[in-house]
DONU-88186 format. One record per atom (N, C-alpha, C, O): residue number from 1; residue in one letter; atom name; x, y, z. Coordinates in nm, 4 decimals, padded with zeros to 6 digits. Example, Ala and Ser with C-alpha at 12.3 -4.5 7.8 and 13.67 -1.06 7.14 Angstrom:
% residues 2
i,aa,at,x,y,z
1,a,N,01.3190,-00.5690,00.7800
1,a,CA,01.2300,-00.4500,00.7800
1,a,C,01.3200,-00.3300,00.7800
1,a,O,01.4236,-00.3319,00.8465
2,s,N,01.2850,-00.2250,00.7080
2,s,CA,01.3670,-00.1060,00.7140
2,s,C,01.2900,00.0030,00.7870
2,s,O,01.3409,00.1138,00.8039
This chain:
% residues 110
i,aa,at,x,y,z
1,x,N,10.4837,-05.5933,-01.1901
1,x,CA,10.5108,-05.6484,-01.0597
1,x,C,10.3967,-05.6144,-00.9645
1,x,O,10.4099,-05.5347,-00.8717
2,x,N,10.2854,-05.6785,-00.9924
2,x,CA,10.1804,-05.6321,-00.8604
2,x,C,10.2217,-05.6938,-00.7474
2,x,O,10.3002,-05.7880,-00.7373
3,x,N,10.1714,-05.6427,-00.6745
3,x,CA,10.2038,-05.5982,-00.4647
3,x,C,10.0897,-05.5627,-00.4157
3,x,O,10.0201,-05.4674,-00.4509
4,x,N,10.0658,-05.6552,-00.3169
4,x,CA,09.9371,-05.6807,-00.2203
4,x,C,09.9315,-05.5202,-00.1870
4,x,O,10.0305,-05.4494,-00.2058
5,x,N,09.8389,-05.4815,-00.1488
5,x,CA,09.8487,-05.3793,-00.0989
5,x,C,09.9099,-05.2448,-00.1212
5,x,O,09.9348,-05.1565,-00.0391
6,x,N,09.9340,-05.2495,-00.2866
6,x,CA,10.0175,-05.1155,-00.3819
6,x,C,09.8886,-05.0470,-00.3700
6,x,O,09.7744,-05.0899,-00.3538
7,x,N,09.9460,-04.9077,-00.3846
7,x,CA,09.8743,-04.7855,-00.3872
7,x,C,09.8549,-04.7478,-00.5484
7,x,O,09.7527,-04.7077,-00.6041
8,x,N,09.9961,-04.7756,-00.6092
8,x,CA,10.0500,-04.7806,-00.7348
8,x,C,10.1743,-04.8965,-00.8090
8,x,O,10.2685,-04.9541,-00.7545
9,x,N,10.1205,-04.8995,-00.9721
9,x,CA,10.2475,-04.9918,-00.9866
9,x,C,10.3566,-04.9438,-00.9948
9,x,O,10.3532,-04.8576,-01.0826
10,x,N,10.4773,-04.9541,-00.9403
10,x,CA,10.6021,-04.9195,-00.9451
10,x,C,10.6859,-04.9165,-01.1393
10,x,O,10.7971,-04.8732,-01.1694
11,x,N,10.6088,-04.9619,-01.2072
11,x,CA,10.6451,-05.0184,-01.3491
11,x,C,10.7573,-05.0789,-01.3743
11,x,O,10.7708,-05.1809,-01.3068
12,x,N,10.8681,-05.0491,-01.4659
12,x,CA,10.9958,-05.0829,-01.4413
12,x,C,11.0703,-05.0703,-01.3716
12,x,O,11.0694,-04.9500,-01.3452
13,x,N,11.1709,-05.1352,-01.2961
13,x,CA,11.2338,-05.0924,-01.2042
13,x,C,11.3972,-05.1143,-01.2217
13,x,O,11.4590,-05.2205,-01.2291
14,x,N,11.4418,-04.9906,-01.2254
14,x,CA,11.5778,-04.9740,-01.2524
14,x,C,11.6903,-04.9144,-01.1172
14,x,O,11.6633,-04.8187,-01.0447
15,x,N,11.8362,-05.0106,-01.1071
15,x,CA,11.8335,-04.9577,-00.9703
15,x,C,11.9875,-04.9443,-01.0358
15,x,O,12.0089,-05.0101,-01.1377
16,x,N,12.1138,-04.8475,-00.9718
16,x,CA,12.2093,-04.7771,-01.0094
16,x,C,12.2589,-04.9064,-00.9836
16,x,O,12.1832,-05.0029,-00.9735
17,x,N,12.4400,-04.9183,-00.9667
17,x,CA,12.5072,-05.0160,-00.9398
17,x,C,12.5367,-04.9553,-00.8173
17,x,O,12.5801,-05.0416,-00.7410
18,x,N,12.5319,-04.8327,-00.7586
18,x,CA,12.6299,-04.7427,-00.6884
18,x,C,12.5181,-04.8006,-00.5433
18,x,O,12.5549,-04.8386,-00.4321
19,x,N,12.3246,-04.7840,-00.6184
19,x,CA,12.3148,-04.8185,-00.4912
19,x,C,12.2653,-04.9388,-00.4693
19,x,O,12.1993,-04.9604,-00.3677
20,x,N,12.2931,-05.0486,-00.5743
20,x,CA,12.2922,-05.1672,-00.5145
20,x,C,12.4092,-05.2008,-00.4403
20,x,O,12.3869,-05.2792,-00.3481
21,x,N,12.4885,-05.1763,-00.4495
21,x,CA,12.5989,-05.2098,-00.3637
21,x,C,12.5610,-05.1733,-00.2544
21,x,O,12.5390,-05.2571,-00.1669
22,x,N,12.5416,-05.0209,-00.2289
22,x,CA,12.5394,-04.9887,-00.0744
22,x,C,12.4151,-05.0861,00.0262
22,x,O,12.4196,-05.1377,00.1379
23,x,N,12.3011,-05.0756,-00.0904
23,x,CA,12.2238,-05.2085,-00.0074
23,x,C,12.2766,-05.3461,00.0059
23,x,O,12.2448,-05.3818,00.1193
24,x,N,12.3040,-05.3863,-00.0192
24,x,CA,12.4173,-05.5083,-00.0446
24,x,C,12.4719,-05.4898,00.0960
24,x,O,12.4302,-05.5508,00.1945
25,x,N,12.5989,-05.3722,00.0955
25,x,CA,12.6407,-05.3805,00.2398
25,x,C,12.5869,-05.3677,00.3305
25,x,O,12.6314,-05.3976,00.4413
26,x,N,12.4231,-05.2966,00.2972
26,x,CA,12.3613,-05.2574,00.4621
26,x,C,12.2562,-05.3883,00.4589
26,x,O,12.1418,-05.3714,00.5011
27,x,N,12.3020,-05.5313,00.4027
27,x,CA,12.1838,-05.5943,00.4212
27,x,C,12.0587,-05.6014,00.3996
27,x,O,11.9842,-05.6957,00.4266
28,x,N,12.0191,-05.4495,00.3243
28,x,CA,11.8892,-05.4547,00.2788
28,x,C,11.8300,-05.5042,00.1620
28,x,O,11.8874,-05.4551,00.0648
29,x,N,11.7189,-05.5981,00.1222
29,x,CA,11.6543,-05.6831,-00.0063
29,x,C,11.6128,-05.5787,-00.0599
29,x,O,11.5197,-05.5326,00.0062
30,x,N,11.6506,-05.4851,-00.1978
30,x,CA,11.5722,-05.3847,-00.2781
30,x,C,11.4145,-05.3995,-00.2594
30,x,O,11.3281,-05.3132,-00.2440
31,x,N,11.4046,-05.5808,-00.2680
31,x,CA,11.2497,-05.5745,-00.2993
31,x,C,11.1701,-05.5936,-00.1860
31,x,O,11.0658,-05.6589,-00.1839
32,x,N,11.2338,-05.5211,-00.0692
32,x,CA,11.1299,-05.4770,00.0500
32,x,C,11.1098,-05.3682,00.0425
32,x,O,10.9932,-05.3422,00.0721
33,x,N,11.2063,-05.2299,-00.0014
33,x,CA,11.1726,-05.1121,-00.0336
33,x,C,11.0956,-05.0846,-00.1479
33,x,O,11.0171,-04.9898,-00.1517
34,x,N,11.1123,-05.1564,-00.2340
34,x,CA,10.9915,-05.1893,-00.3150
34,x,C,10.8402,-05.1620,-00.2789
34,x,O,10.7614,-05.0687,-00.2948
35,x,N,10.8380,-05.2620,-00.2343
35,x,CA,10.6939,-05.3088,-00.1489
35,x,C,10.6879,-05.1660,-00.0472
35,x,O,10.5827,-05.1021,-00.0500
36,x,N,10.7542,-05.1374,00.0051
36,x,CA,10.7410,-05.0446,00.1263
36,x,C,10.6796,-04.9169,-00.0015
36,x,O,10.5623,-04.8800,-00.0058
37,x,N,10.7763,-04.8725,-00.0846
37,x,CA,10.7648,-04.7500,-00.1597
37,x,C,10.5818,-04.7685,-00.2174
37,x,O,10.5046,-04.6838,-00.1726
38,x,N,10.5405,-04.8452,-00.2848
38,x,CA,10.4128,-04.8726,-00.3790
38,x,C,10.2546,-04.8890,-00.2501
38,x,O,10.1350,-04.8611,-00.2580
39,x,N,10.3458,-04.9495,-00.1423
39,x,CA,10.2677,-04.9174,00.0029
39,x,C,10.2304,-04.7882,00.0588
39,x,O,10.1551,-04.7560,00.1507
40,x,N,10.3007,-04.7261,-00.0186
40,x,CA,10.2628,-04.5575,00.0808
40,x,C,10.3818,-04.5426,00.2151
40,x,O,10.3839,-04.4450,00.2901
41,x,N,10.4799,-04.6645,00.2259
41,x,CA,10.5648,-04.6153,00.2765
41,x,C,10.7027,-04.6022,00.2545
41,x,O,10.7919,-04.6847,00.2346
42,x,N,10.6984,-04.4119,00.2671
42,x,CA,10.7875,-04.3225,00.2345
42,x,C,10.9400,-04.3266,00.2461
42,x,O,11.0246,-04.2777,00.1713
43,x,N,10.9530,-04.3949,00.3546
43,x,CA,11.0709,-04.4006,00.4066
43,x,C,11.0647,-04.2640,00.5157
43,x,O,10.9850,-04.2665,00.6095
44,x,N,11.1522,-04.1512,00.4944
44,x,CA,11.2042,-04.0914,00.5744
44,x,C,11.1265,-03.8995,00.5221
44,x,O,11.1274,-03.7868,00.5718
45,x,N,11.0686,-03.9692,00.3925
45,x,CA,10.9751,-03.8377,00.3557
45,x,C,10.8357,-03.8670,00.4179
45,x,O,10.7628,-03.7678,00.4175
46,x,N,10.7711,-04.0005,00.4812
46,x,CA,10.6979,-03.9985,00.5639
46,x,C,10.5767,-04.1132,00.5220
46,x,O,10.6002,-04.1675,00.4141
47,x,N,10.4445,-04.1609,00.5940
47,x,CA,10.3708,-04.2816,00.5564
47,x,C,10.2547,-04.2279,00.5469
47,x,O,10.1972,-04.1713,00.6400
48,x,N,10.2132,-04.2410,00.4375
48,x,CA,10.0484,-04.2278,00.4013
48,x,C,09.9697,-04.3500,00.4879
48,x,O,10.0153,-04.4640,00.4968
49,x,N,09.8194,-04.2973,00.5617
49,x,CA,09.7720,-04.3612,00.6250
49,x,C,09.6656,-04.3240,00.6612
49,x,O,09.6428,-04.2047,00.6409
50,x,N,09.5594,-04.4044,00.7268
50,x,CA,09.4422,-04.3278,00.8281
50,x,C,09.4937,-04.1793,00.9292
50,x,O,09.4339,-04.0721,00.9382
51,x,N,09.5820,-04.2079,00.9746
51,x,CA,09.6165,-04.1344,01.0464
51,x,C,09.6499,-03.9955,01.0197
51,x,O,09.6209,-03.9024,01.0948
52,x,N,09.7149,-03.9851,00.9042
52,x,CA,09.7097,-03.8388,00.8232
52,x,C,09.5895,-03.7770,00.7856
52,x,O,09.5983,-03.6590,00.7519
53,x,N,09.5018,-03.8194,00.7842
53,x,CA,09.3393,-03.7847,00.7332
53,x,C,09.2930,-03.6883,00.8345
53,x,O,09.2885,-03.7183,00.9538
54,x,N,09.2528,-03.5539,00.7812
54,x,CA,09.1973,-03.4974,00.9205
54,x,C,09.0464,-03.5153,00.9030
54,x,O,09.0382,-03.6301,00.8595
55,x,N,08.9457,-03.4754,00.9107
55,x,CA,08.8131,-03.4961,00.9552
55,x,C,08.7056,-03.4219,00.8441
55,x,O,08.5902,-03.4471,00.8095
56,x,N,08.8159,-03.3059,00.8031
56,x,CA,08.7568,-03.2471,00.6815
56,x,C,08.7956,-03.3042,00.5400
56,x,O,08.7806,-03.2333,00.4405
57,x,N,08.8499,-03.4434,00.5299
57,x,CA,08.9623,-03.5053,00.4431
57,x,C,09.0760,-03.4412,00.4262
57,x,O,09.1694,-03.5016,00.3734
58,x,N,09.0875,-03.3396,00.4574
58,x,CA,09.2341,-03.2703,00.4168
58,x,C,09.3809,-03.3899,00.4967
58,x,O,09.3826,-03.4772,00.5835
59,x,N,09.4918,-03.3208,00.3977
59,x,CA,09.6099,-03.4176,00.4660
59,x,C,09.6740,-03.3053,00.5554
59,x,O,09.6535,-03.1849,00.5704
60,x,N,09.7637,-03.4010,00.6100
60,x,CA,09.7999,-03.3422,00.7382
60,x,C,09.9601,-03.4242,00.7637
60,x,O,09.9796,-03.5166,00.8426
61,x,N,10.0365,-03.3765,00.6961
61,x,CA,10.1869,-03.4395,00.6967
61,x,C,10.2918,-03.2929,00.6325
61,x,O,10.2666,-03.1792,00.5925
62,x,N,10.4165,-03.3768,00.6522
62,x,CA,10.5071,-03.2947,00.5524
62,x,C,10.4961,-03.2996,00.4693
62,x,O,10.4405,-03.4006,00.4262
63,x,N,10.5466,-03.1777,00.3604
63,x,CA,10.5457,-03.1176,00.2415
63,x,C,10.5561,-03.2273,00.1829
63,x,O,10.4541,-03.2670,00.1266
64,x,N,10.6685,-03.3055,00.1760
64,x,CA,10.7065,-03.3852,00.0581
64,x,C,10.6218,-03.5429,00.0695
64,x,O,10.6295,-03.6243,-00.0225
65,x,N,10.5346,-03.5718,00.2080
65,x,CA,10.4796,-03.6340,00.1980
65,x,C,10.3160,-03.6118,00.1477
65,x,O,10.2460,-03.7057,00.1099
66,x,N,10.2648,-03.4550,00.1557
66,x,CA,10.1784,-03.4267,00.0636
66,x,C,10.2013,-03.4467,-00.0652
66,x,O,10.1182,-03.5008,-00.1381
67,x,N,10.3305,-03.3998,-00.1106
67,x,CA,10.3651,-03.4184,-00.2387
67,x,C,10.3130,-03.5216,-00.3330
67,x,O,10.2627,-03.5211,-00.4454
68,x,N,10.3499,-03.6249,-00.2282
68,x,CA,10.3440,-03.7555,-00.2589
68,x,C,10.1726,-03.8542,-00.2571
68,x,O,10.1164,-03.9428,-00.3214
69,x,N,10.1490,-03.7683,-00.1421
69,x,CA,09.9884,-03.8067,-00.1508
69,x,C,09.9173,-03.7991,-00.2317
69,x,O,09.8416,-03.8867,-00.2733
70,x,N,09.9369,-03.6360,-00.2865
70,x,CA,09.8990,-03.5658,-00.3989
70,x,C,09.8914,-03.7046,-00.5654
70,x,O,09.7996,-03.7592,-00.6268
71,x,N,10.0278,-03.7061,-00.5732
71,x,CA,10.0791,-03.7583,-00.6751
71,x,C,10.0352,-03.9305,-00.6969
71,x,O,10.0243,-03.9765,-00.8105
72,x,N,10.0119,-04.0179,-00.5700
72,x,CA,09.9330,-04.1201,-00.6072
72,x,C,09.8053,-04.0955,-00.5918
72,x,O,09.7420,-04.1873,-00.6440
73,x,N,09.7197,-03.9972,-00.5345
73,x,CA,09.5750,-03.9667,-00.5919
73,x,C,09.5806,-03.9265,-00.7326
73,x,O,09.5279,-03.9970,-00.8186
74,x,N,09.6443,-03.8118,-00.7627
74,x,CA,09.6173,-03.7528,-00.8822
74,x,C,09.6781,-03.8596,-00.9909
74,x,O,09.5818,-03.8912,-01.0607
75,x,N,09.7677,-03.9130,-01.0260
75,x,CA,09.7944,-04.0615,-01.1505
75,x,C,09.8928,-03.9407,-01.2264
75,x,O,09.9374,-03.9620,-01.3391
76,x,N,09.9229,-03.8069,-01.1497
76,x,CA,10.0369,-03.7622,-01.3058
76,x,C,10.1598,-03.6702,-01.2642
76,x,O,10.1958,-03.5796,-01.3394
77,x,N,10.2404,-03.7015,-01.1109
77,x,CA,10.3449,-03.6551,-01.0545
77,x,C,10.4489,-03.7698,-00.9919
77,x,O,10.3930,-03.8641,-00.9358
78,x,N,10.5182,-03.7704,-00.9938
78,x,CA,10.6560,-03.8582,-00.9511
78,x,C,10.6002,-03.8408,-00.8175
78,x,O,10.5275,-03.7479,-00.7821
79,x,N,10.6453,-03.9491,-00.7389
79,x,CA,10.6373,-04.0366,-00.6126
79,x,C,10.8511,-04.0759,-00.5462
79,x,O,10.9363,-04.1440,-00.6032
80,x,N,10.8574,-04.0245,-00.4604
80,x,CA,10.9772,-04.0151,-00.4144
80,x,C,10.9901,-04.0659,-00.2613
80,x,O,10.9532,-04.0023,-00.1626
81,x,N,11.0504,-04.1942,-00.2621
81,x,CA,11.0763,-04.2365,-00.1042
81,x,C,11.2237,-04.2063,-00.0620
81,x,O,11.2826,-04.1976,-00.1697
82,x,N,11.2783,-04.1939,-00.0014
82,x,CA,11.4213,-04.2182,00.1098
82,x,C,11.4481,-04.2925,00.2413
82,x,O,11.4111,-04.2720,00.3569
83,x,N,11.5457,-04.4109,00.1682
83,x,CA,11.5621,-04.4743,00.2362
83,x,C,11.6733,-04.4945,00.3506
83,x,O,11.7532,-04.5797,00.3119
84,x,N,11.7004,-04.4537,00.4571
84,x,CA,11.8393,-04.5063,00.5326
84,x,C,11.8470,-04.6346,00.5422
84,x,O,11.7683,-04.7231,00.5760
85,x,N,11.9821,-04.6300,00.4980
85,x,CA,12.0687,-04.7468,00.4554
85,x,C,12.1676,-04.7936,00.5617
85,x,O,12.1877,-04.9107,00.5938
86,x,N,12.2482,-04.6443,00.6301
86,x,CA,12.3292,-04.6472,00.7604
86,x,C,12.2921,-04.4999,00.7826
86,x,O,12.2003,-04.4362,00.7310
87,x,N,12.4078,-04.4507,00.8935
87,x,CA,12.3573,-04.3707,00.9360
87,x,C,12.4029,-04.2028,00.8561
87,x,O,12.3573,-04.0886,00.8623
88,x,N,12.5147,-04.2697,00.7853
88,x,CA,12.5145,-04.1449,00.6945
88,x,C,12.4675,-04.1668,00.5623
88,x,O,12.5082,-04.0768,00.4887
89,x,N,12.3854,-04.2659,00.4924
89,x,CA,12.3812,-04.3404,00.4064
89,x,C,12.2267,-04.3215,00.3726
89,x,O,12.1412,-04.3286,00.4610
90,x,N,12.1944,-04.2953,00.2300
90,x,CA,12.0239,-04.2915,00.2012
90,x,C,12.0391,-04.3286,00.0470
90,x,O,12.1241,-04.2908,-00.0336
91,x,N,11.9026,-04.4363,00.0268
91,x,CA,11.8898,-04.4738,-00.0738
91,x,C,11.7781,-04.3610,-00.1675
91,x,O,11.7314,-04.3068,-00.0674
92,x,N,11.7222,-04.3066,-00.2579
92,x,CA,11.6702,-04.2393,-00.3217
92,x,C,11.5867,-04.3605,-00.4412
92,x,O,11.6435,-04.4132,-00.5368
93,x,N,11.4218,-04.3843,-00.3947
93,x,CA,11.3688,-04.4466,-00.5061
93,x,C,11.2468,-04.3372,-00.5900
93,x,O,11.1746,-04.2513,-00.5393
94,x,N,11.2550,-04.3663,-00.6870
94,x,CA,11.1713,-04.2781,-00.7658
94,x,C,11.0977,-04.2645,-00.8783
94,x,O,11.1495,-04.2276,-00.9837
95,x,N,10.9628,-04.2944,-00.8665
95,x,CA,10.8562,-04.3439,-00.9558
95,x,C,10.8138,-04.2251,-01.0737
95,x,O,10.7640,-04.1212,-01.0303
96,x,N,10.8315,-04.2386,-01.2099
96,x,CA,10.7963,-04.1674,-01.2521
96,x,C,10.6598,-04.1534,-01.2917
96,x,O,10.5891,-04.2532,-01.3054
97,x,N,10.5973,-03.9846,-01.3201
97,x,CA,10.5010,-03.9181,-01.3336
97,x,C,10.3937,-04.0358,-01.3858
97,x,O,10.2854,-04.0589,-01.3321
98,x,N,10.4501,-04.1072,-01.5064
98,x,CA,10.3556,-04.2009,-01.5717
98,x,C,10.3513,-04.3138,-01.5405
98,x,O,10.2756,-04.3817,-01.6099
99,x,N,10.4264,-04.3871,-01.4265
99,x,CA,10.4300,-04.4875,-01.3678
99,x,C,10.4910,-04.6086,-01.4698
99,x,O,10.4509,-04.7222,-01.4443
100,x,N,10.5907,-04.5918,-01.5903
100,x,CA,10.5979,-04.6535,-01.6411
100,x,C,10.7714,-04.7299,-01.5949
100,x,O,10.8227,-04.8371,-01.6269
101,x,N,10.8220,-04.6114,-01.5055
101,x,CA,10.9587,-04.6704,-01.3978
101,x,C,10.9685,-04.6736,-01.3113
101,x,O,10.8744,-04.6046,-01.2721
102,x,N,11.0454,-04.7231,-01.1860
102,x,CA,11.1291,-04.6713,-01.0779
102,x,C,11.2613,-04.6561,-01.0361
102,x,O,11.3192,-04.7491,-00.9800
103,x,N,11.3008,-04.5779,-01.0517
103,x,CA,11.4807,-04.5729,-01.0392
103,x,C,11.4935,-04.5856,-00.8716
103,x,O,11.4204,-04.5411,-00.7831
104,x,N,11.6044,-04.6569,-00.8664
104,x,CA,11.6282,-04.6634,-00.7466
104,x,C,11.8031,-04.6172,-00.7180
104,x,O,11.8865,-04.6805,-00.7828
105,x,N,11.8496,-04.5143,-00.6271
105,x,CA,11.9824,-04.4291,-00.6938
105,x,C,12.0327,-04.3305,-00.5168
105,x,O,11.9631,-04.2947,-00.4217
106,x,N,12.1375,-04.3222,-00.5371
106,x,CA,12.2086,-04.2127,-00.4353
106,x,C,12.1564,-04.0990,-00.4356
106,x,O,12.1321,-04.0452,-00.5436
107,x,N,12.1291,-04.0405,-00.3239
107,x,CA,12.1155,-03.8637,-00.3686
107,x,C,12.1943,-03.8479,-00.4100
107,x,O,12.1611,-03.8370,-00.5280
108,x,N,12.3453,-03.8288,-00.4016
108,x,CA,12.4711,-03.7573,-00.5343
108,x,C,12.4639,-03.8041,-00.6733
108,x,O,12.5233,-03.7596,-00.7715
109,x,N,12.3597,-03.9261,-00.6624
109,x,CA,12.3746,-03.9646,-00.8483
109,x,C,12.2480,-03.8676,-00.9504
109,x,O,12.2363,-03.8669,-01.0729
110,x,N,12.1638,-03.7901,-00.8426
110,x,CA,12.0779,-03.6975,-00.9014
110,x,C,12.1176,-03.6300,-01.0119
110,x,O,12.0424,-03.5480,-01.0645
């Protein structure tokens, strides 16, 4: 599935029933979080960008969005977005290490 502007390919993409439904009710198209996730954007763990760059190249975000920085430079750590869905409600997508999936799932289905 290439995407204008992917950082990485998402590979297969596998999504629970538990949270297609909940997107379903909150109106959201999976395959904008899609696009958002392979974009560098995080959701709610945060957005890779110019703007994180400090001057010495170092990054300059939260943990889990270093994490993540880390992991599409380097080609060999899982990539993890969160999505709100409502307001008590978060979707969990998640690219594995080898880029050969993406699950898309509840935090309680962890």
């Amino acid at each position: 599935m290439p995407v204008s502007d992917a950082l990485f390919q998402p590979g297969r993409v596998v999504a629970s029933p538990a949270a297609l439904d909940l997107l379903a009710r909150g109106g959201i198209d999976p395959v904008k979080l899609i696009d958002r996730h392979v974009s560098g954007d995080f959701g709610e763990v945060g957005q890779m960008g110019p703007g994180c760059l400090k001057d010495d190249g170092s990054h300059e975000h939260s943990d889990g969005l270093a994490l993540n920085s880390l992991a599409v430079v380097s080609g060999d750590e899982r990539i993890l977005s969160v999505y709100r869905v409502t307001d008590d409600d978060r979707v969990y997508m998640e690219t594995s290490a080898d880029r050969s999936y993406t699950t898309i799932y509840l935090p309680e289905e962890y």
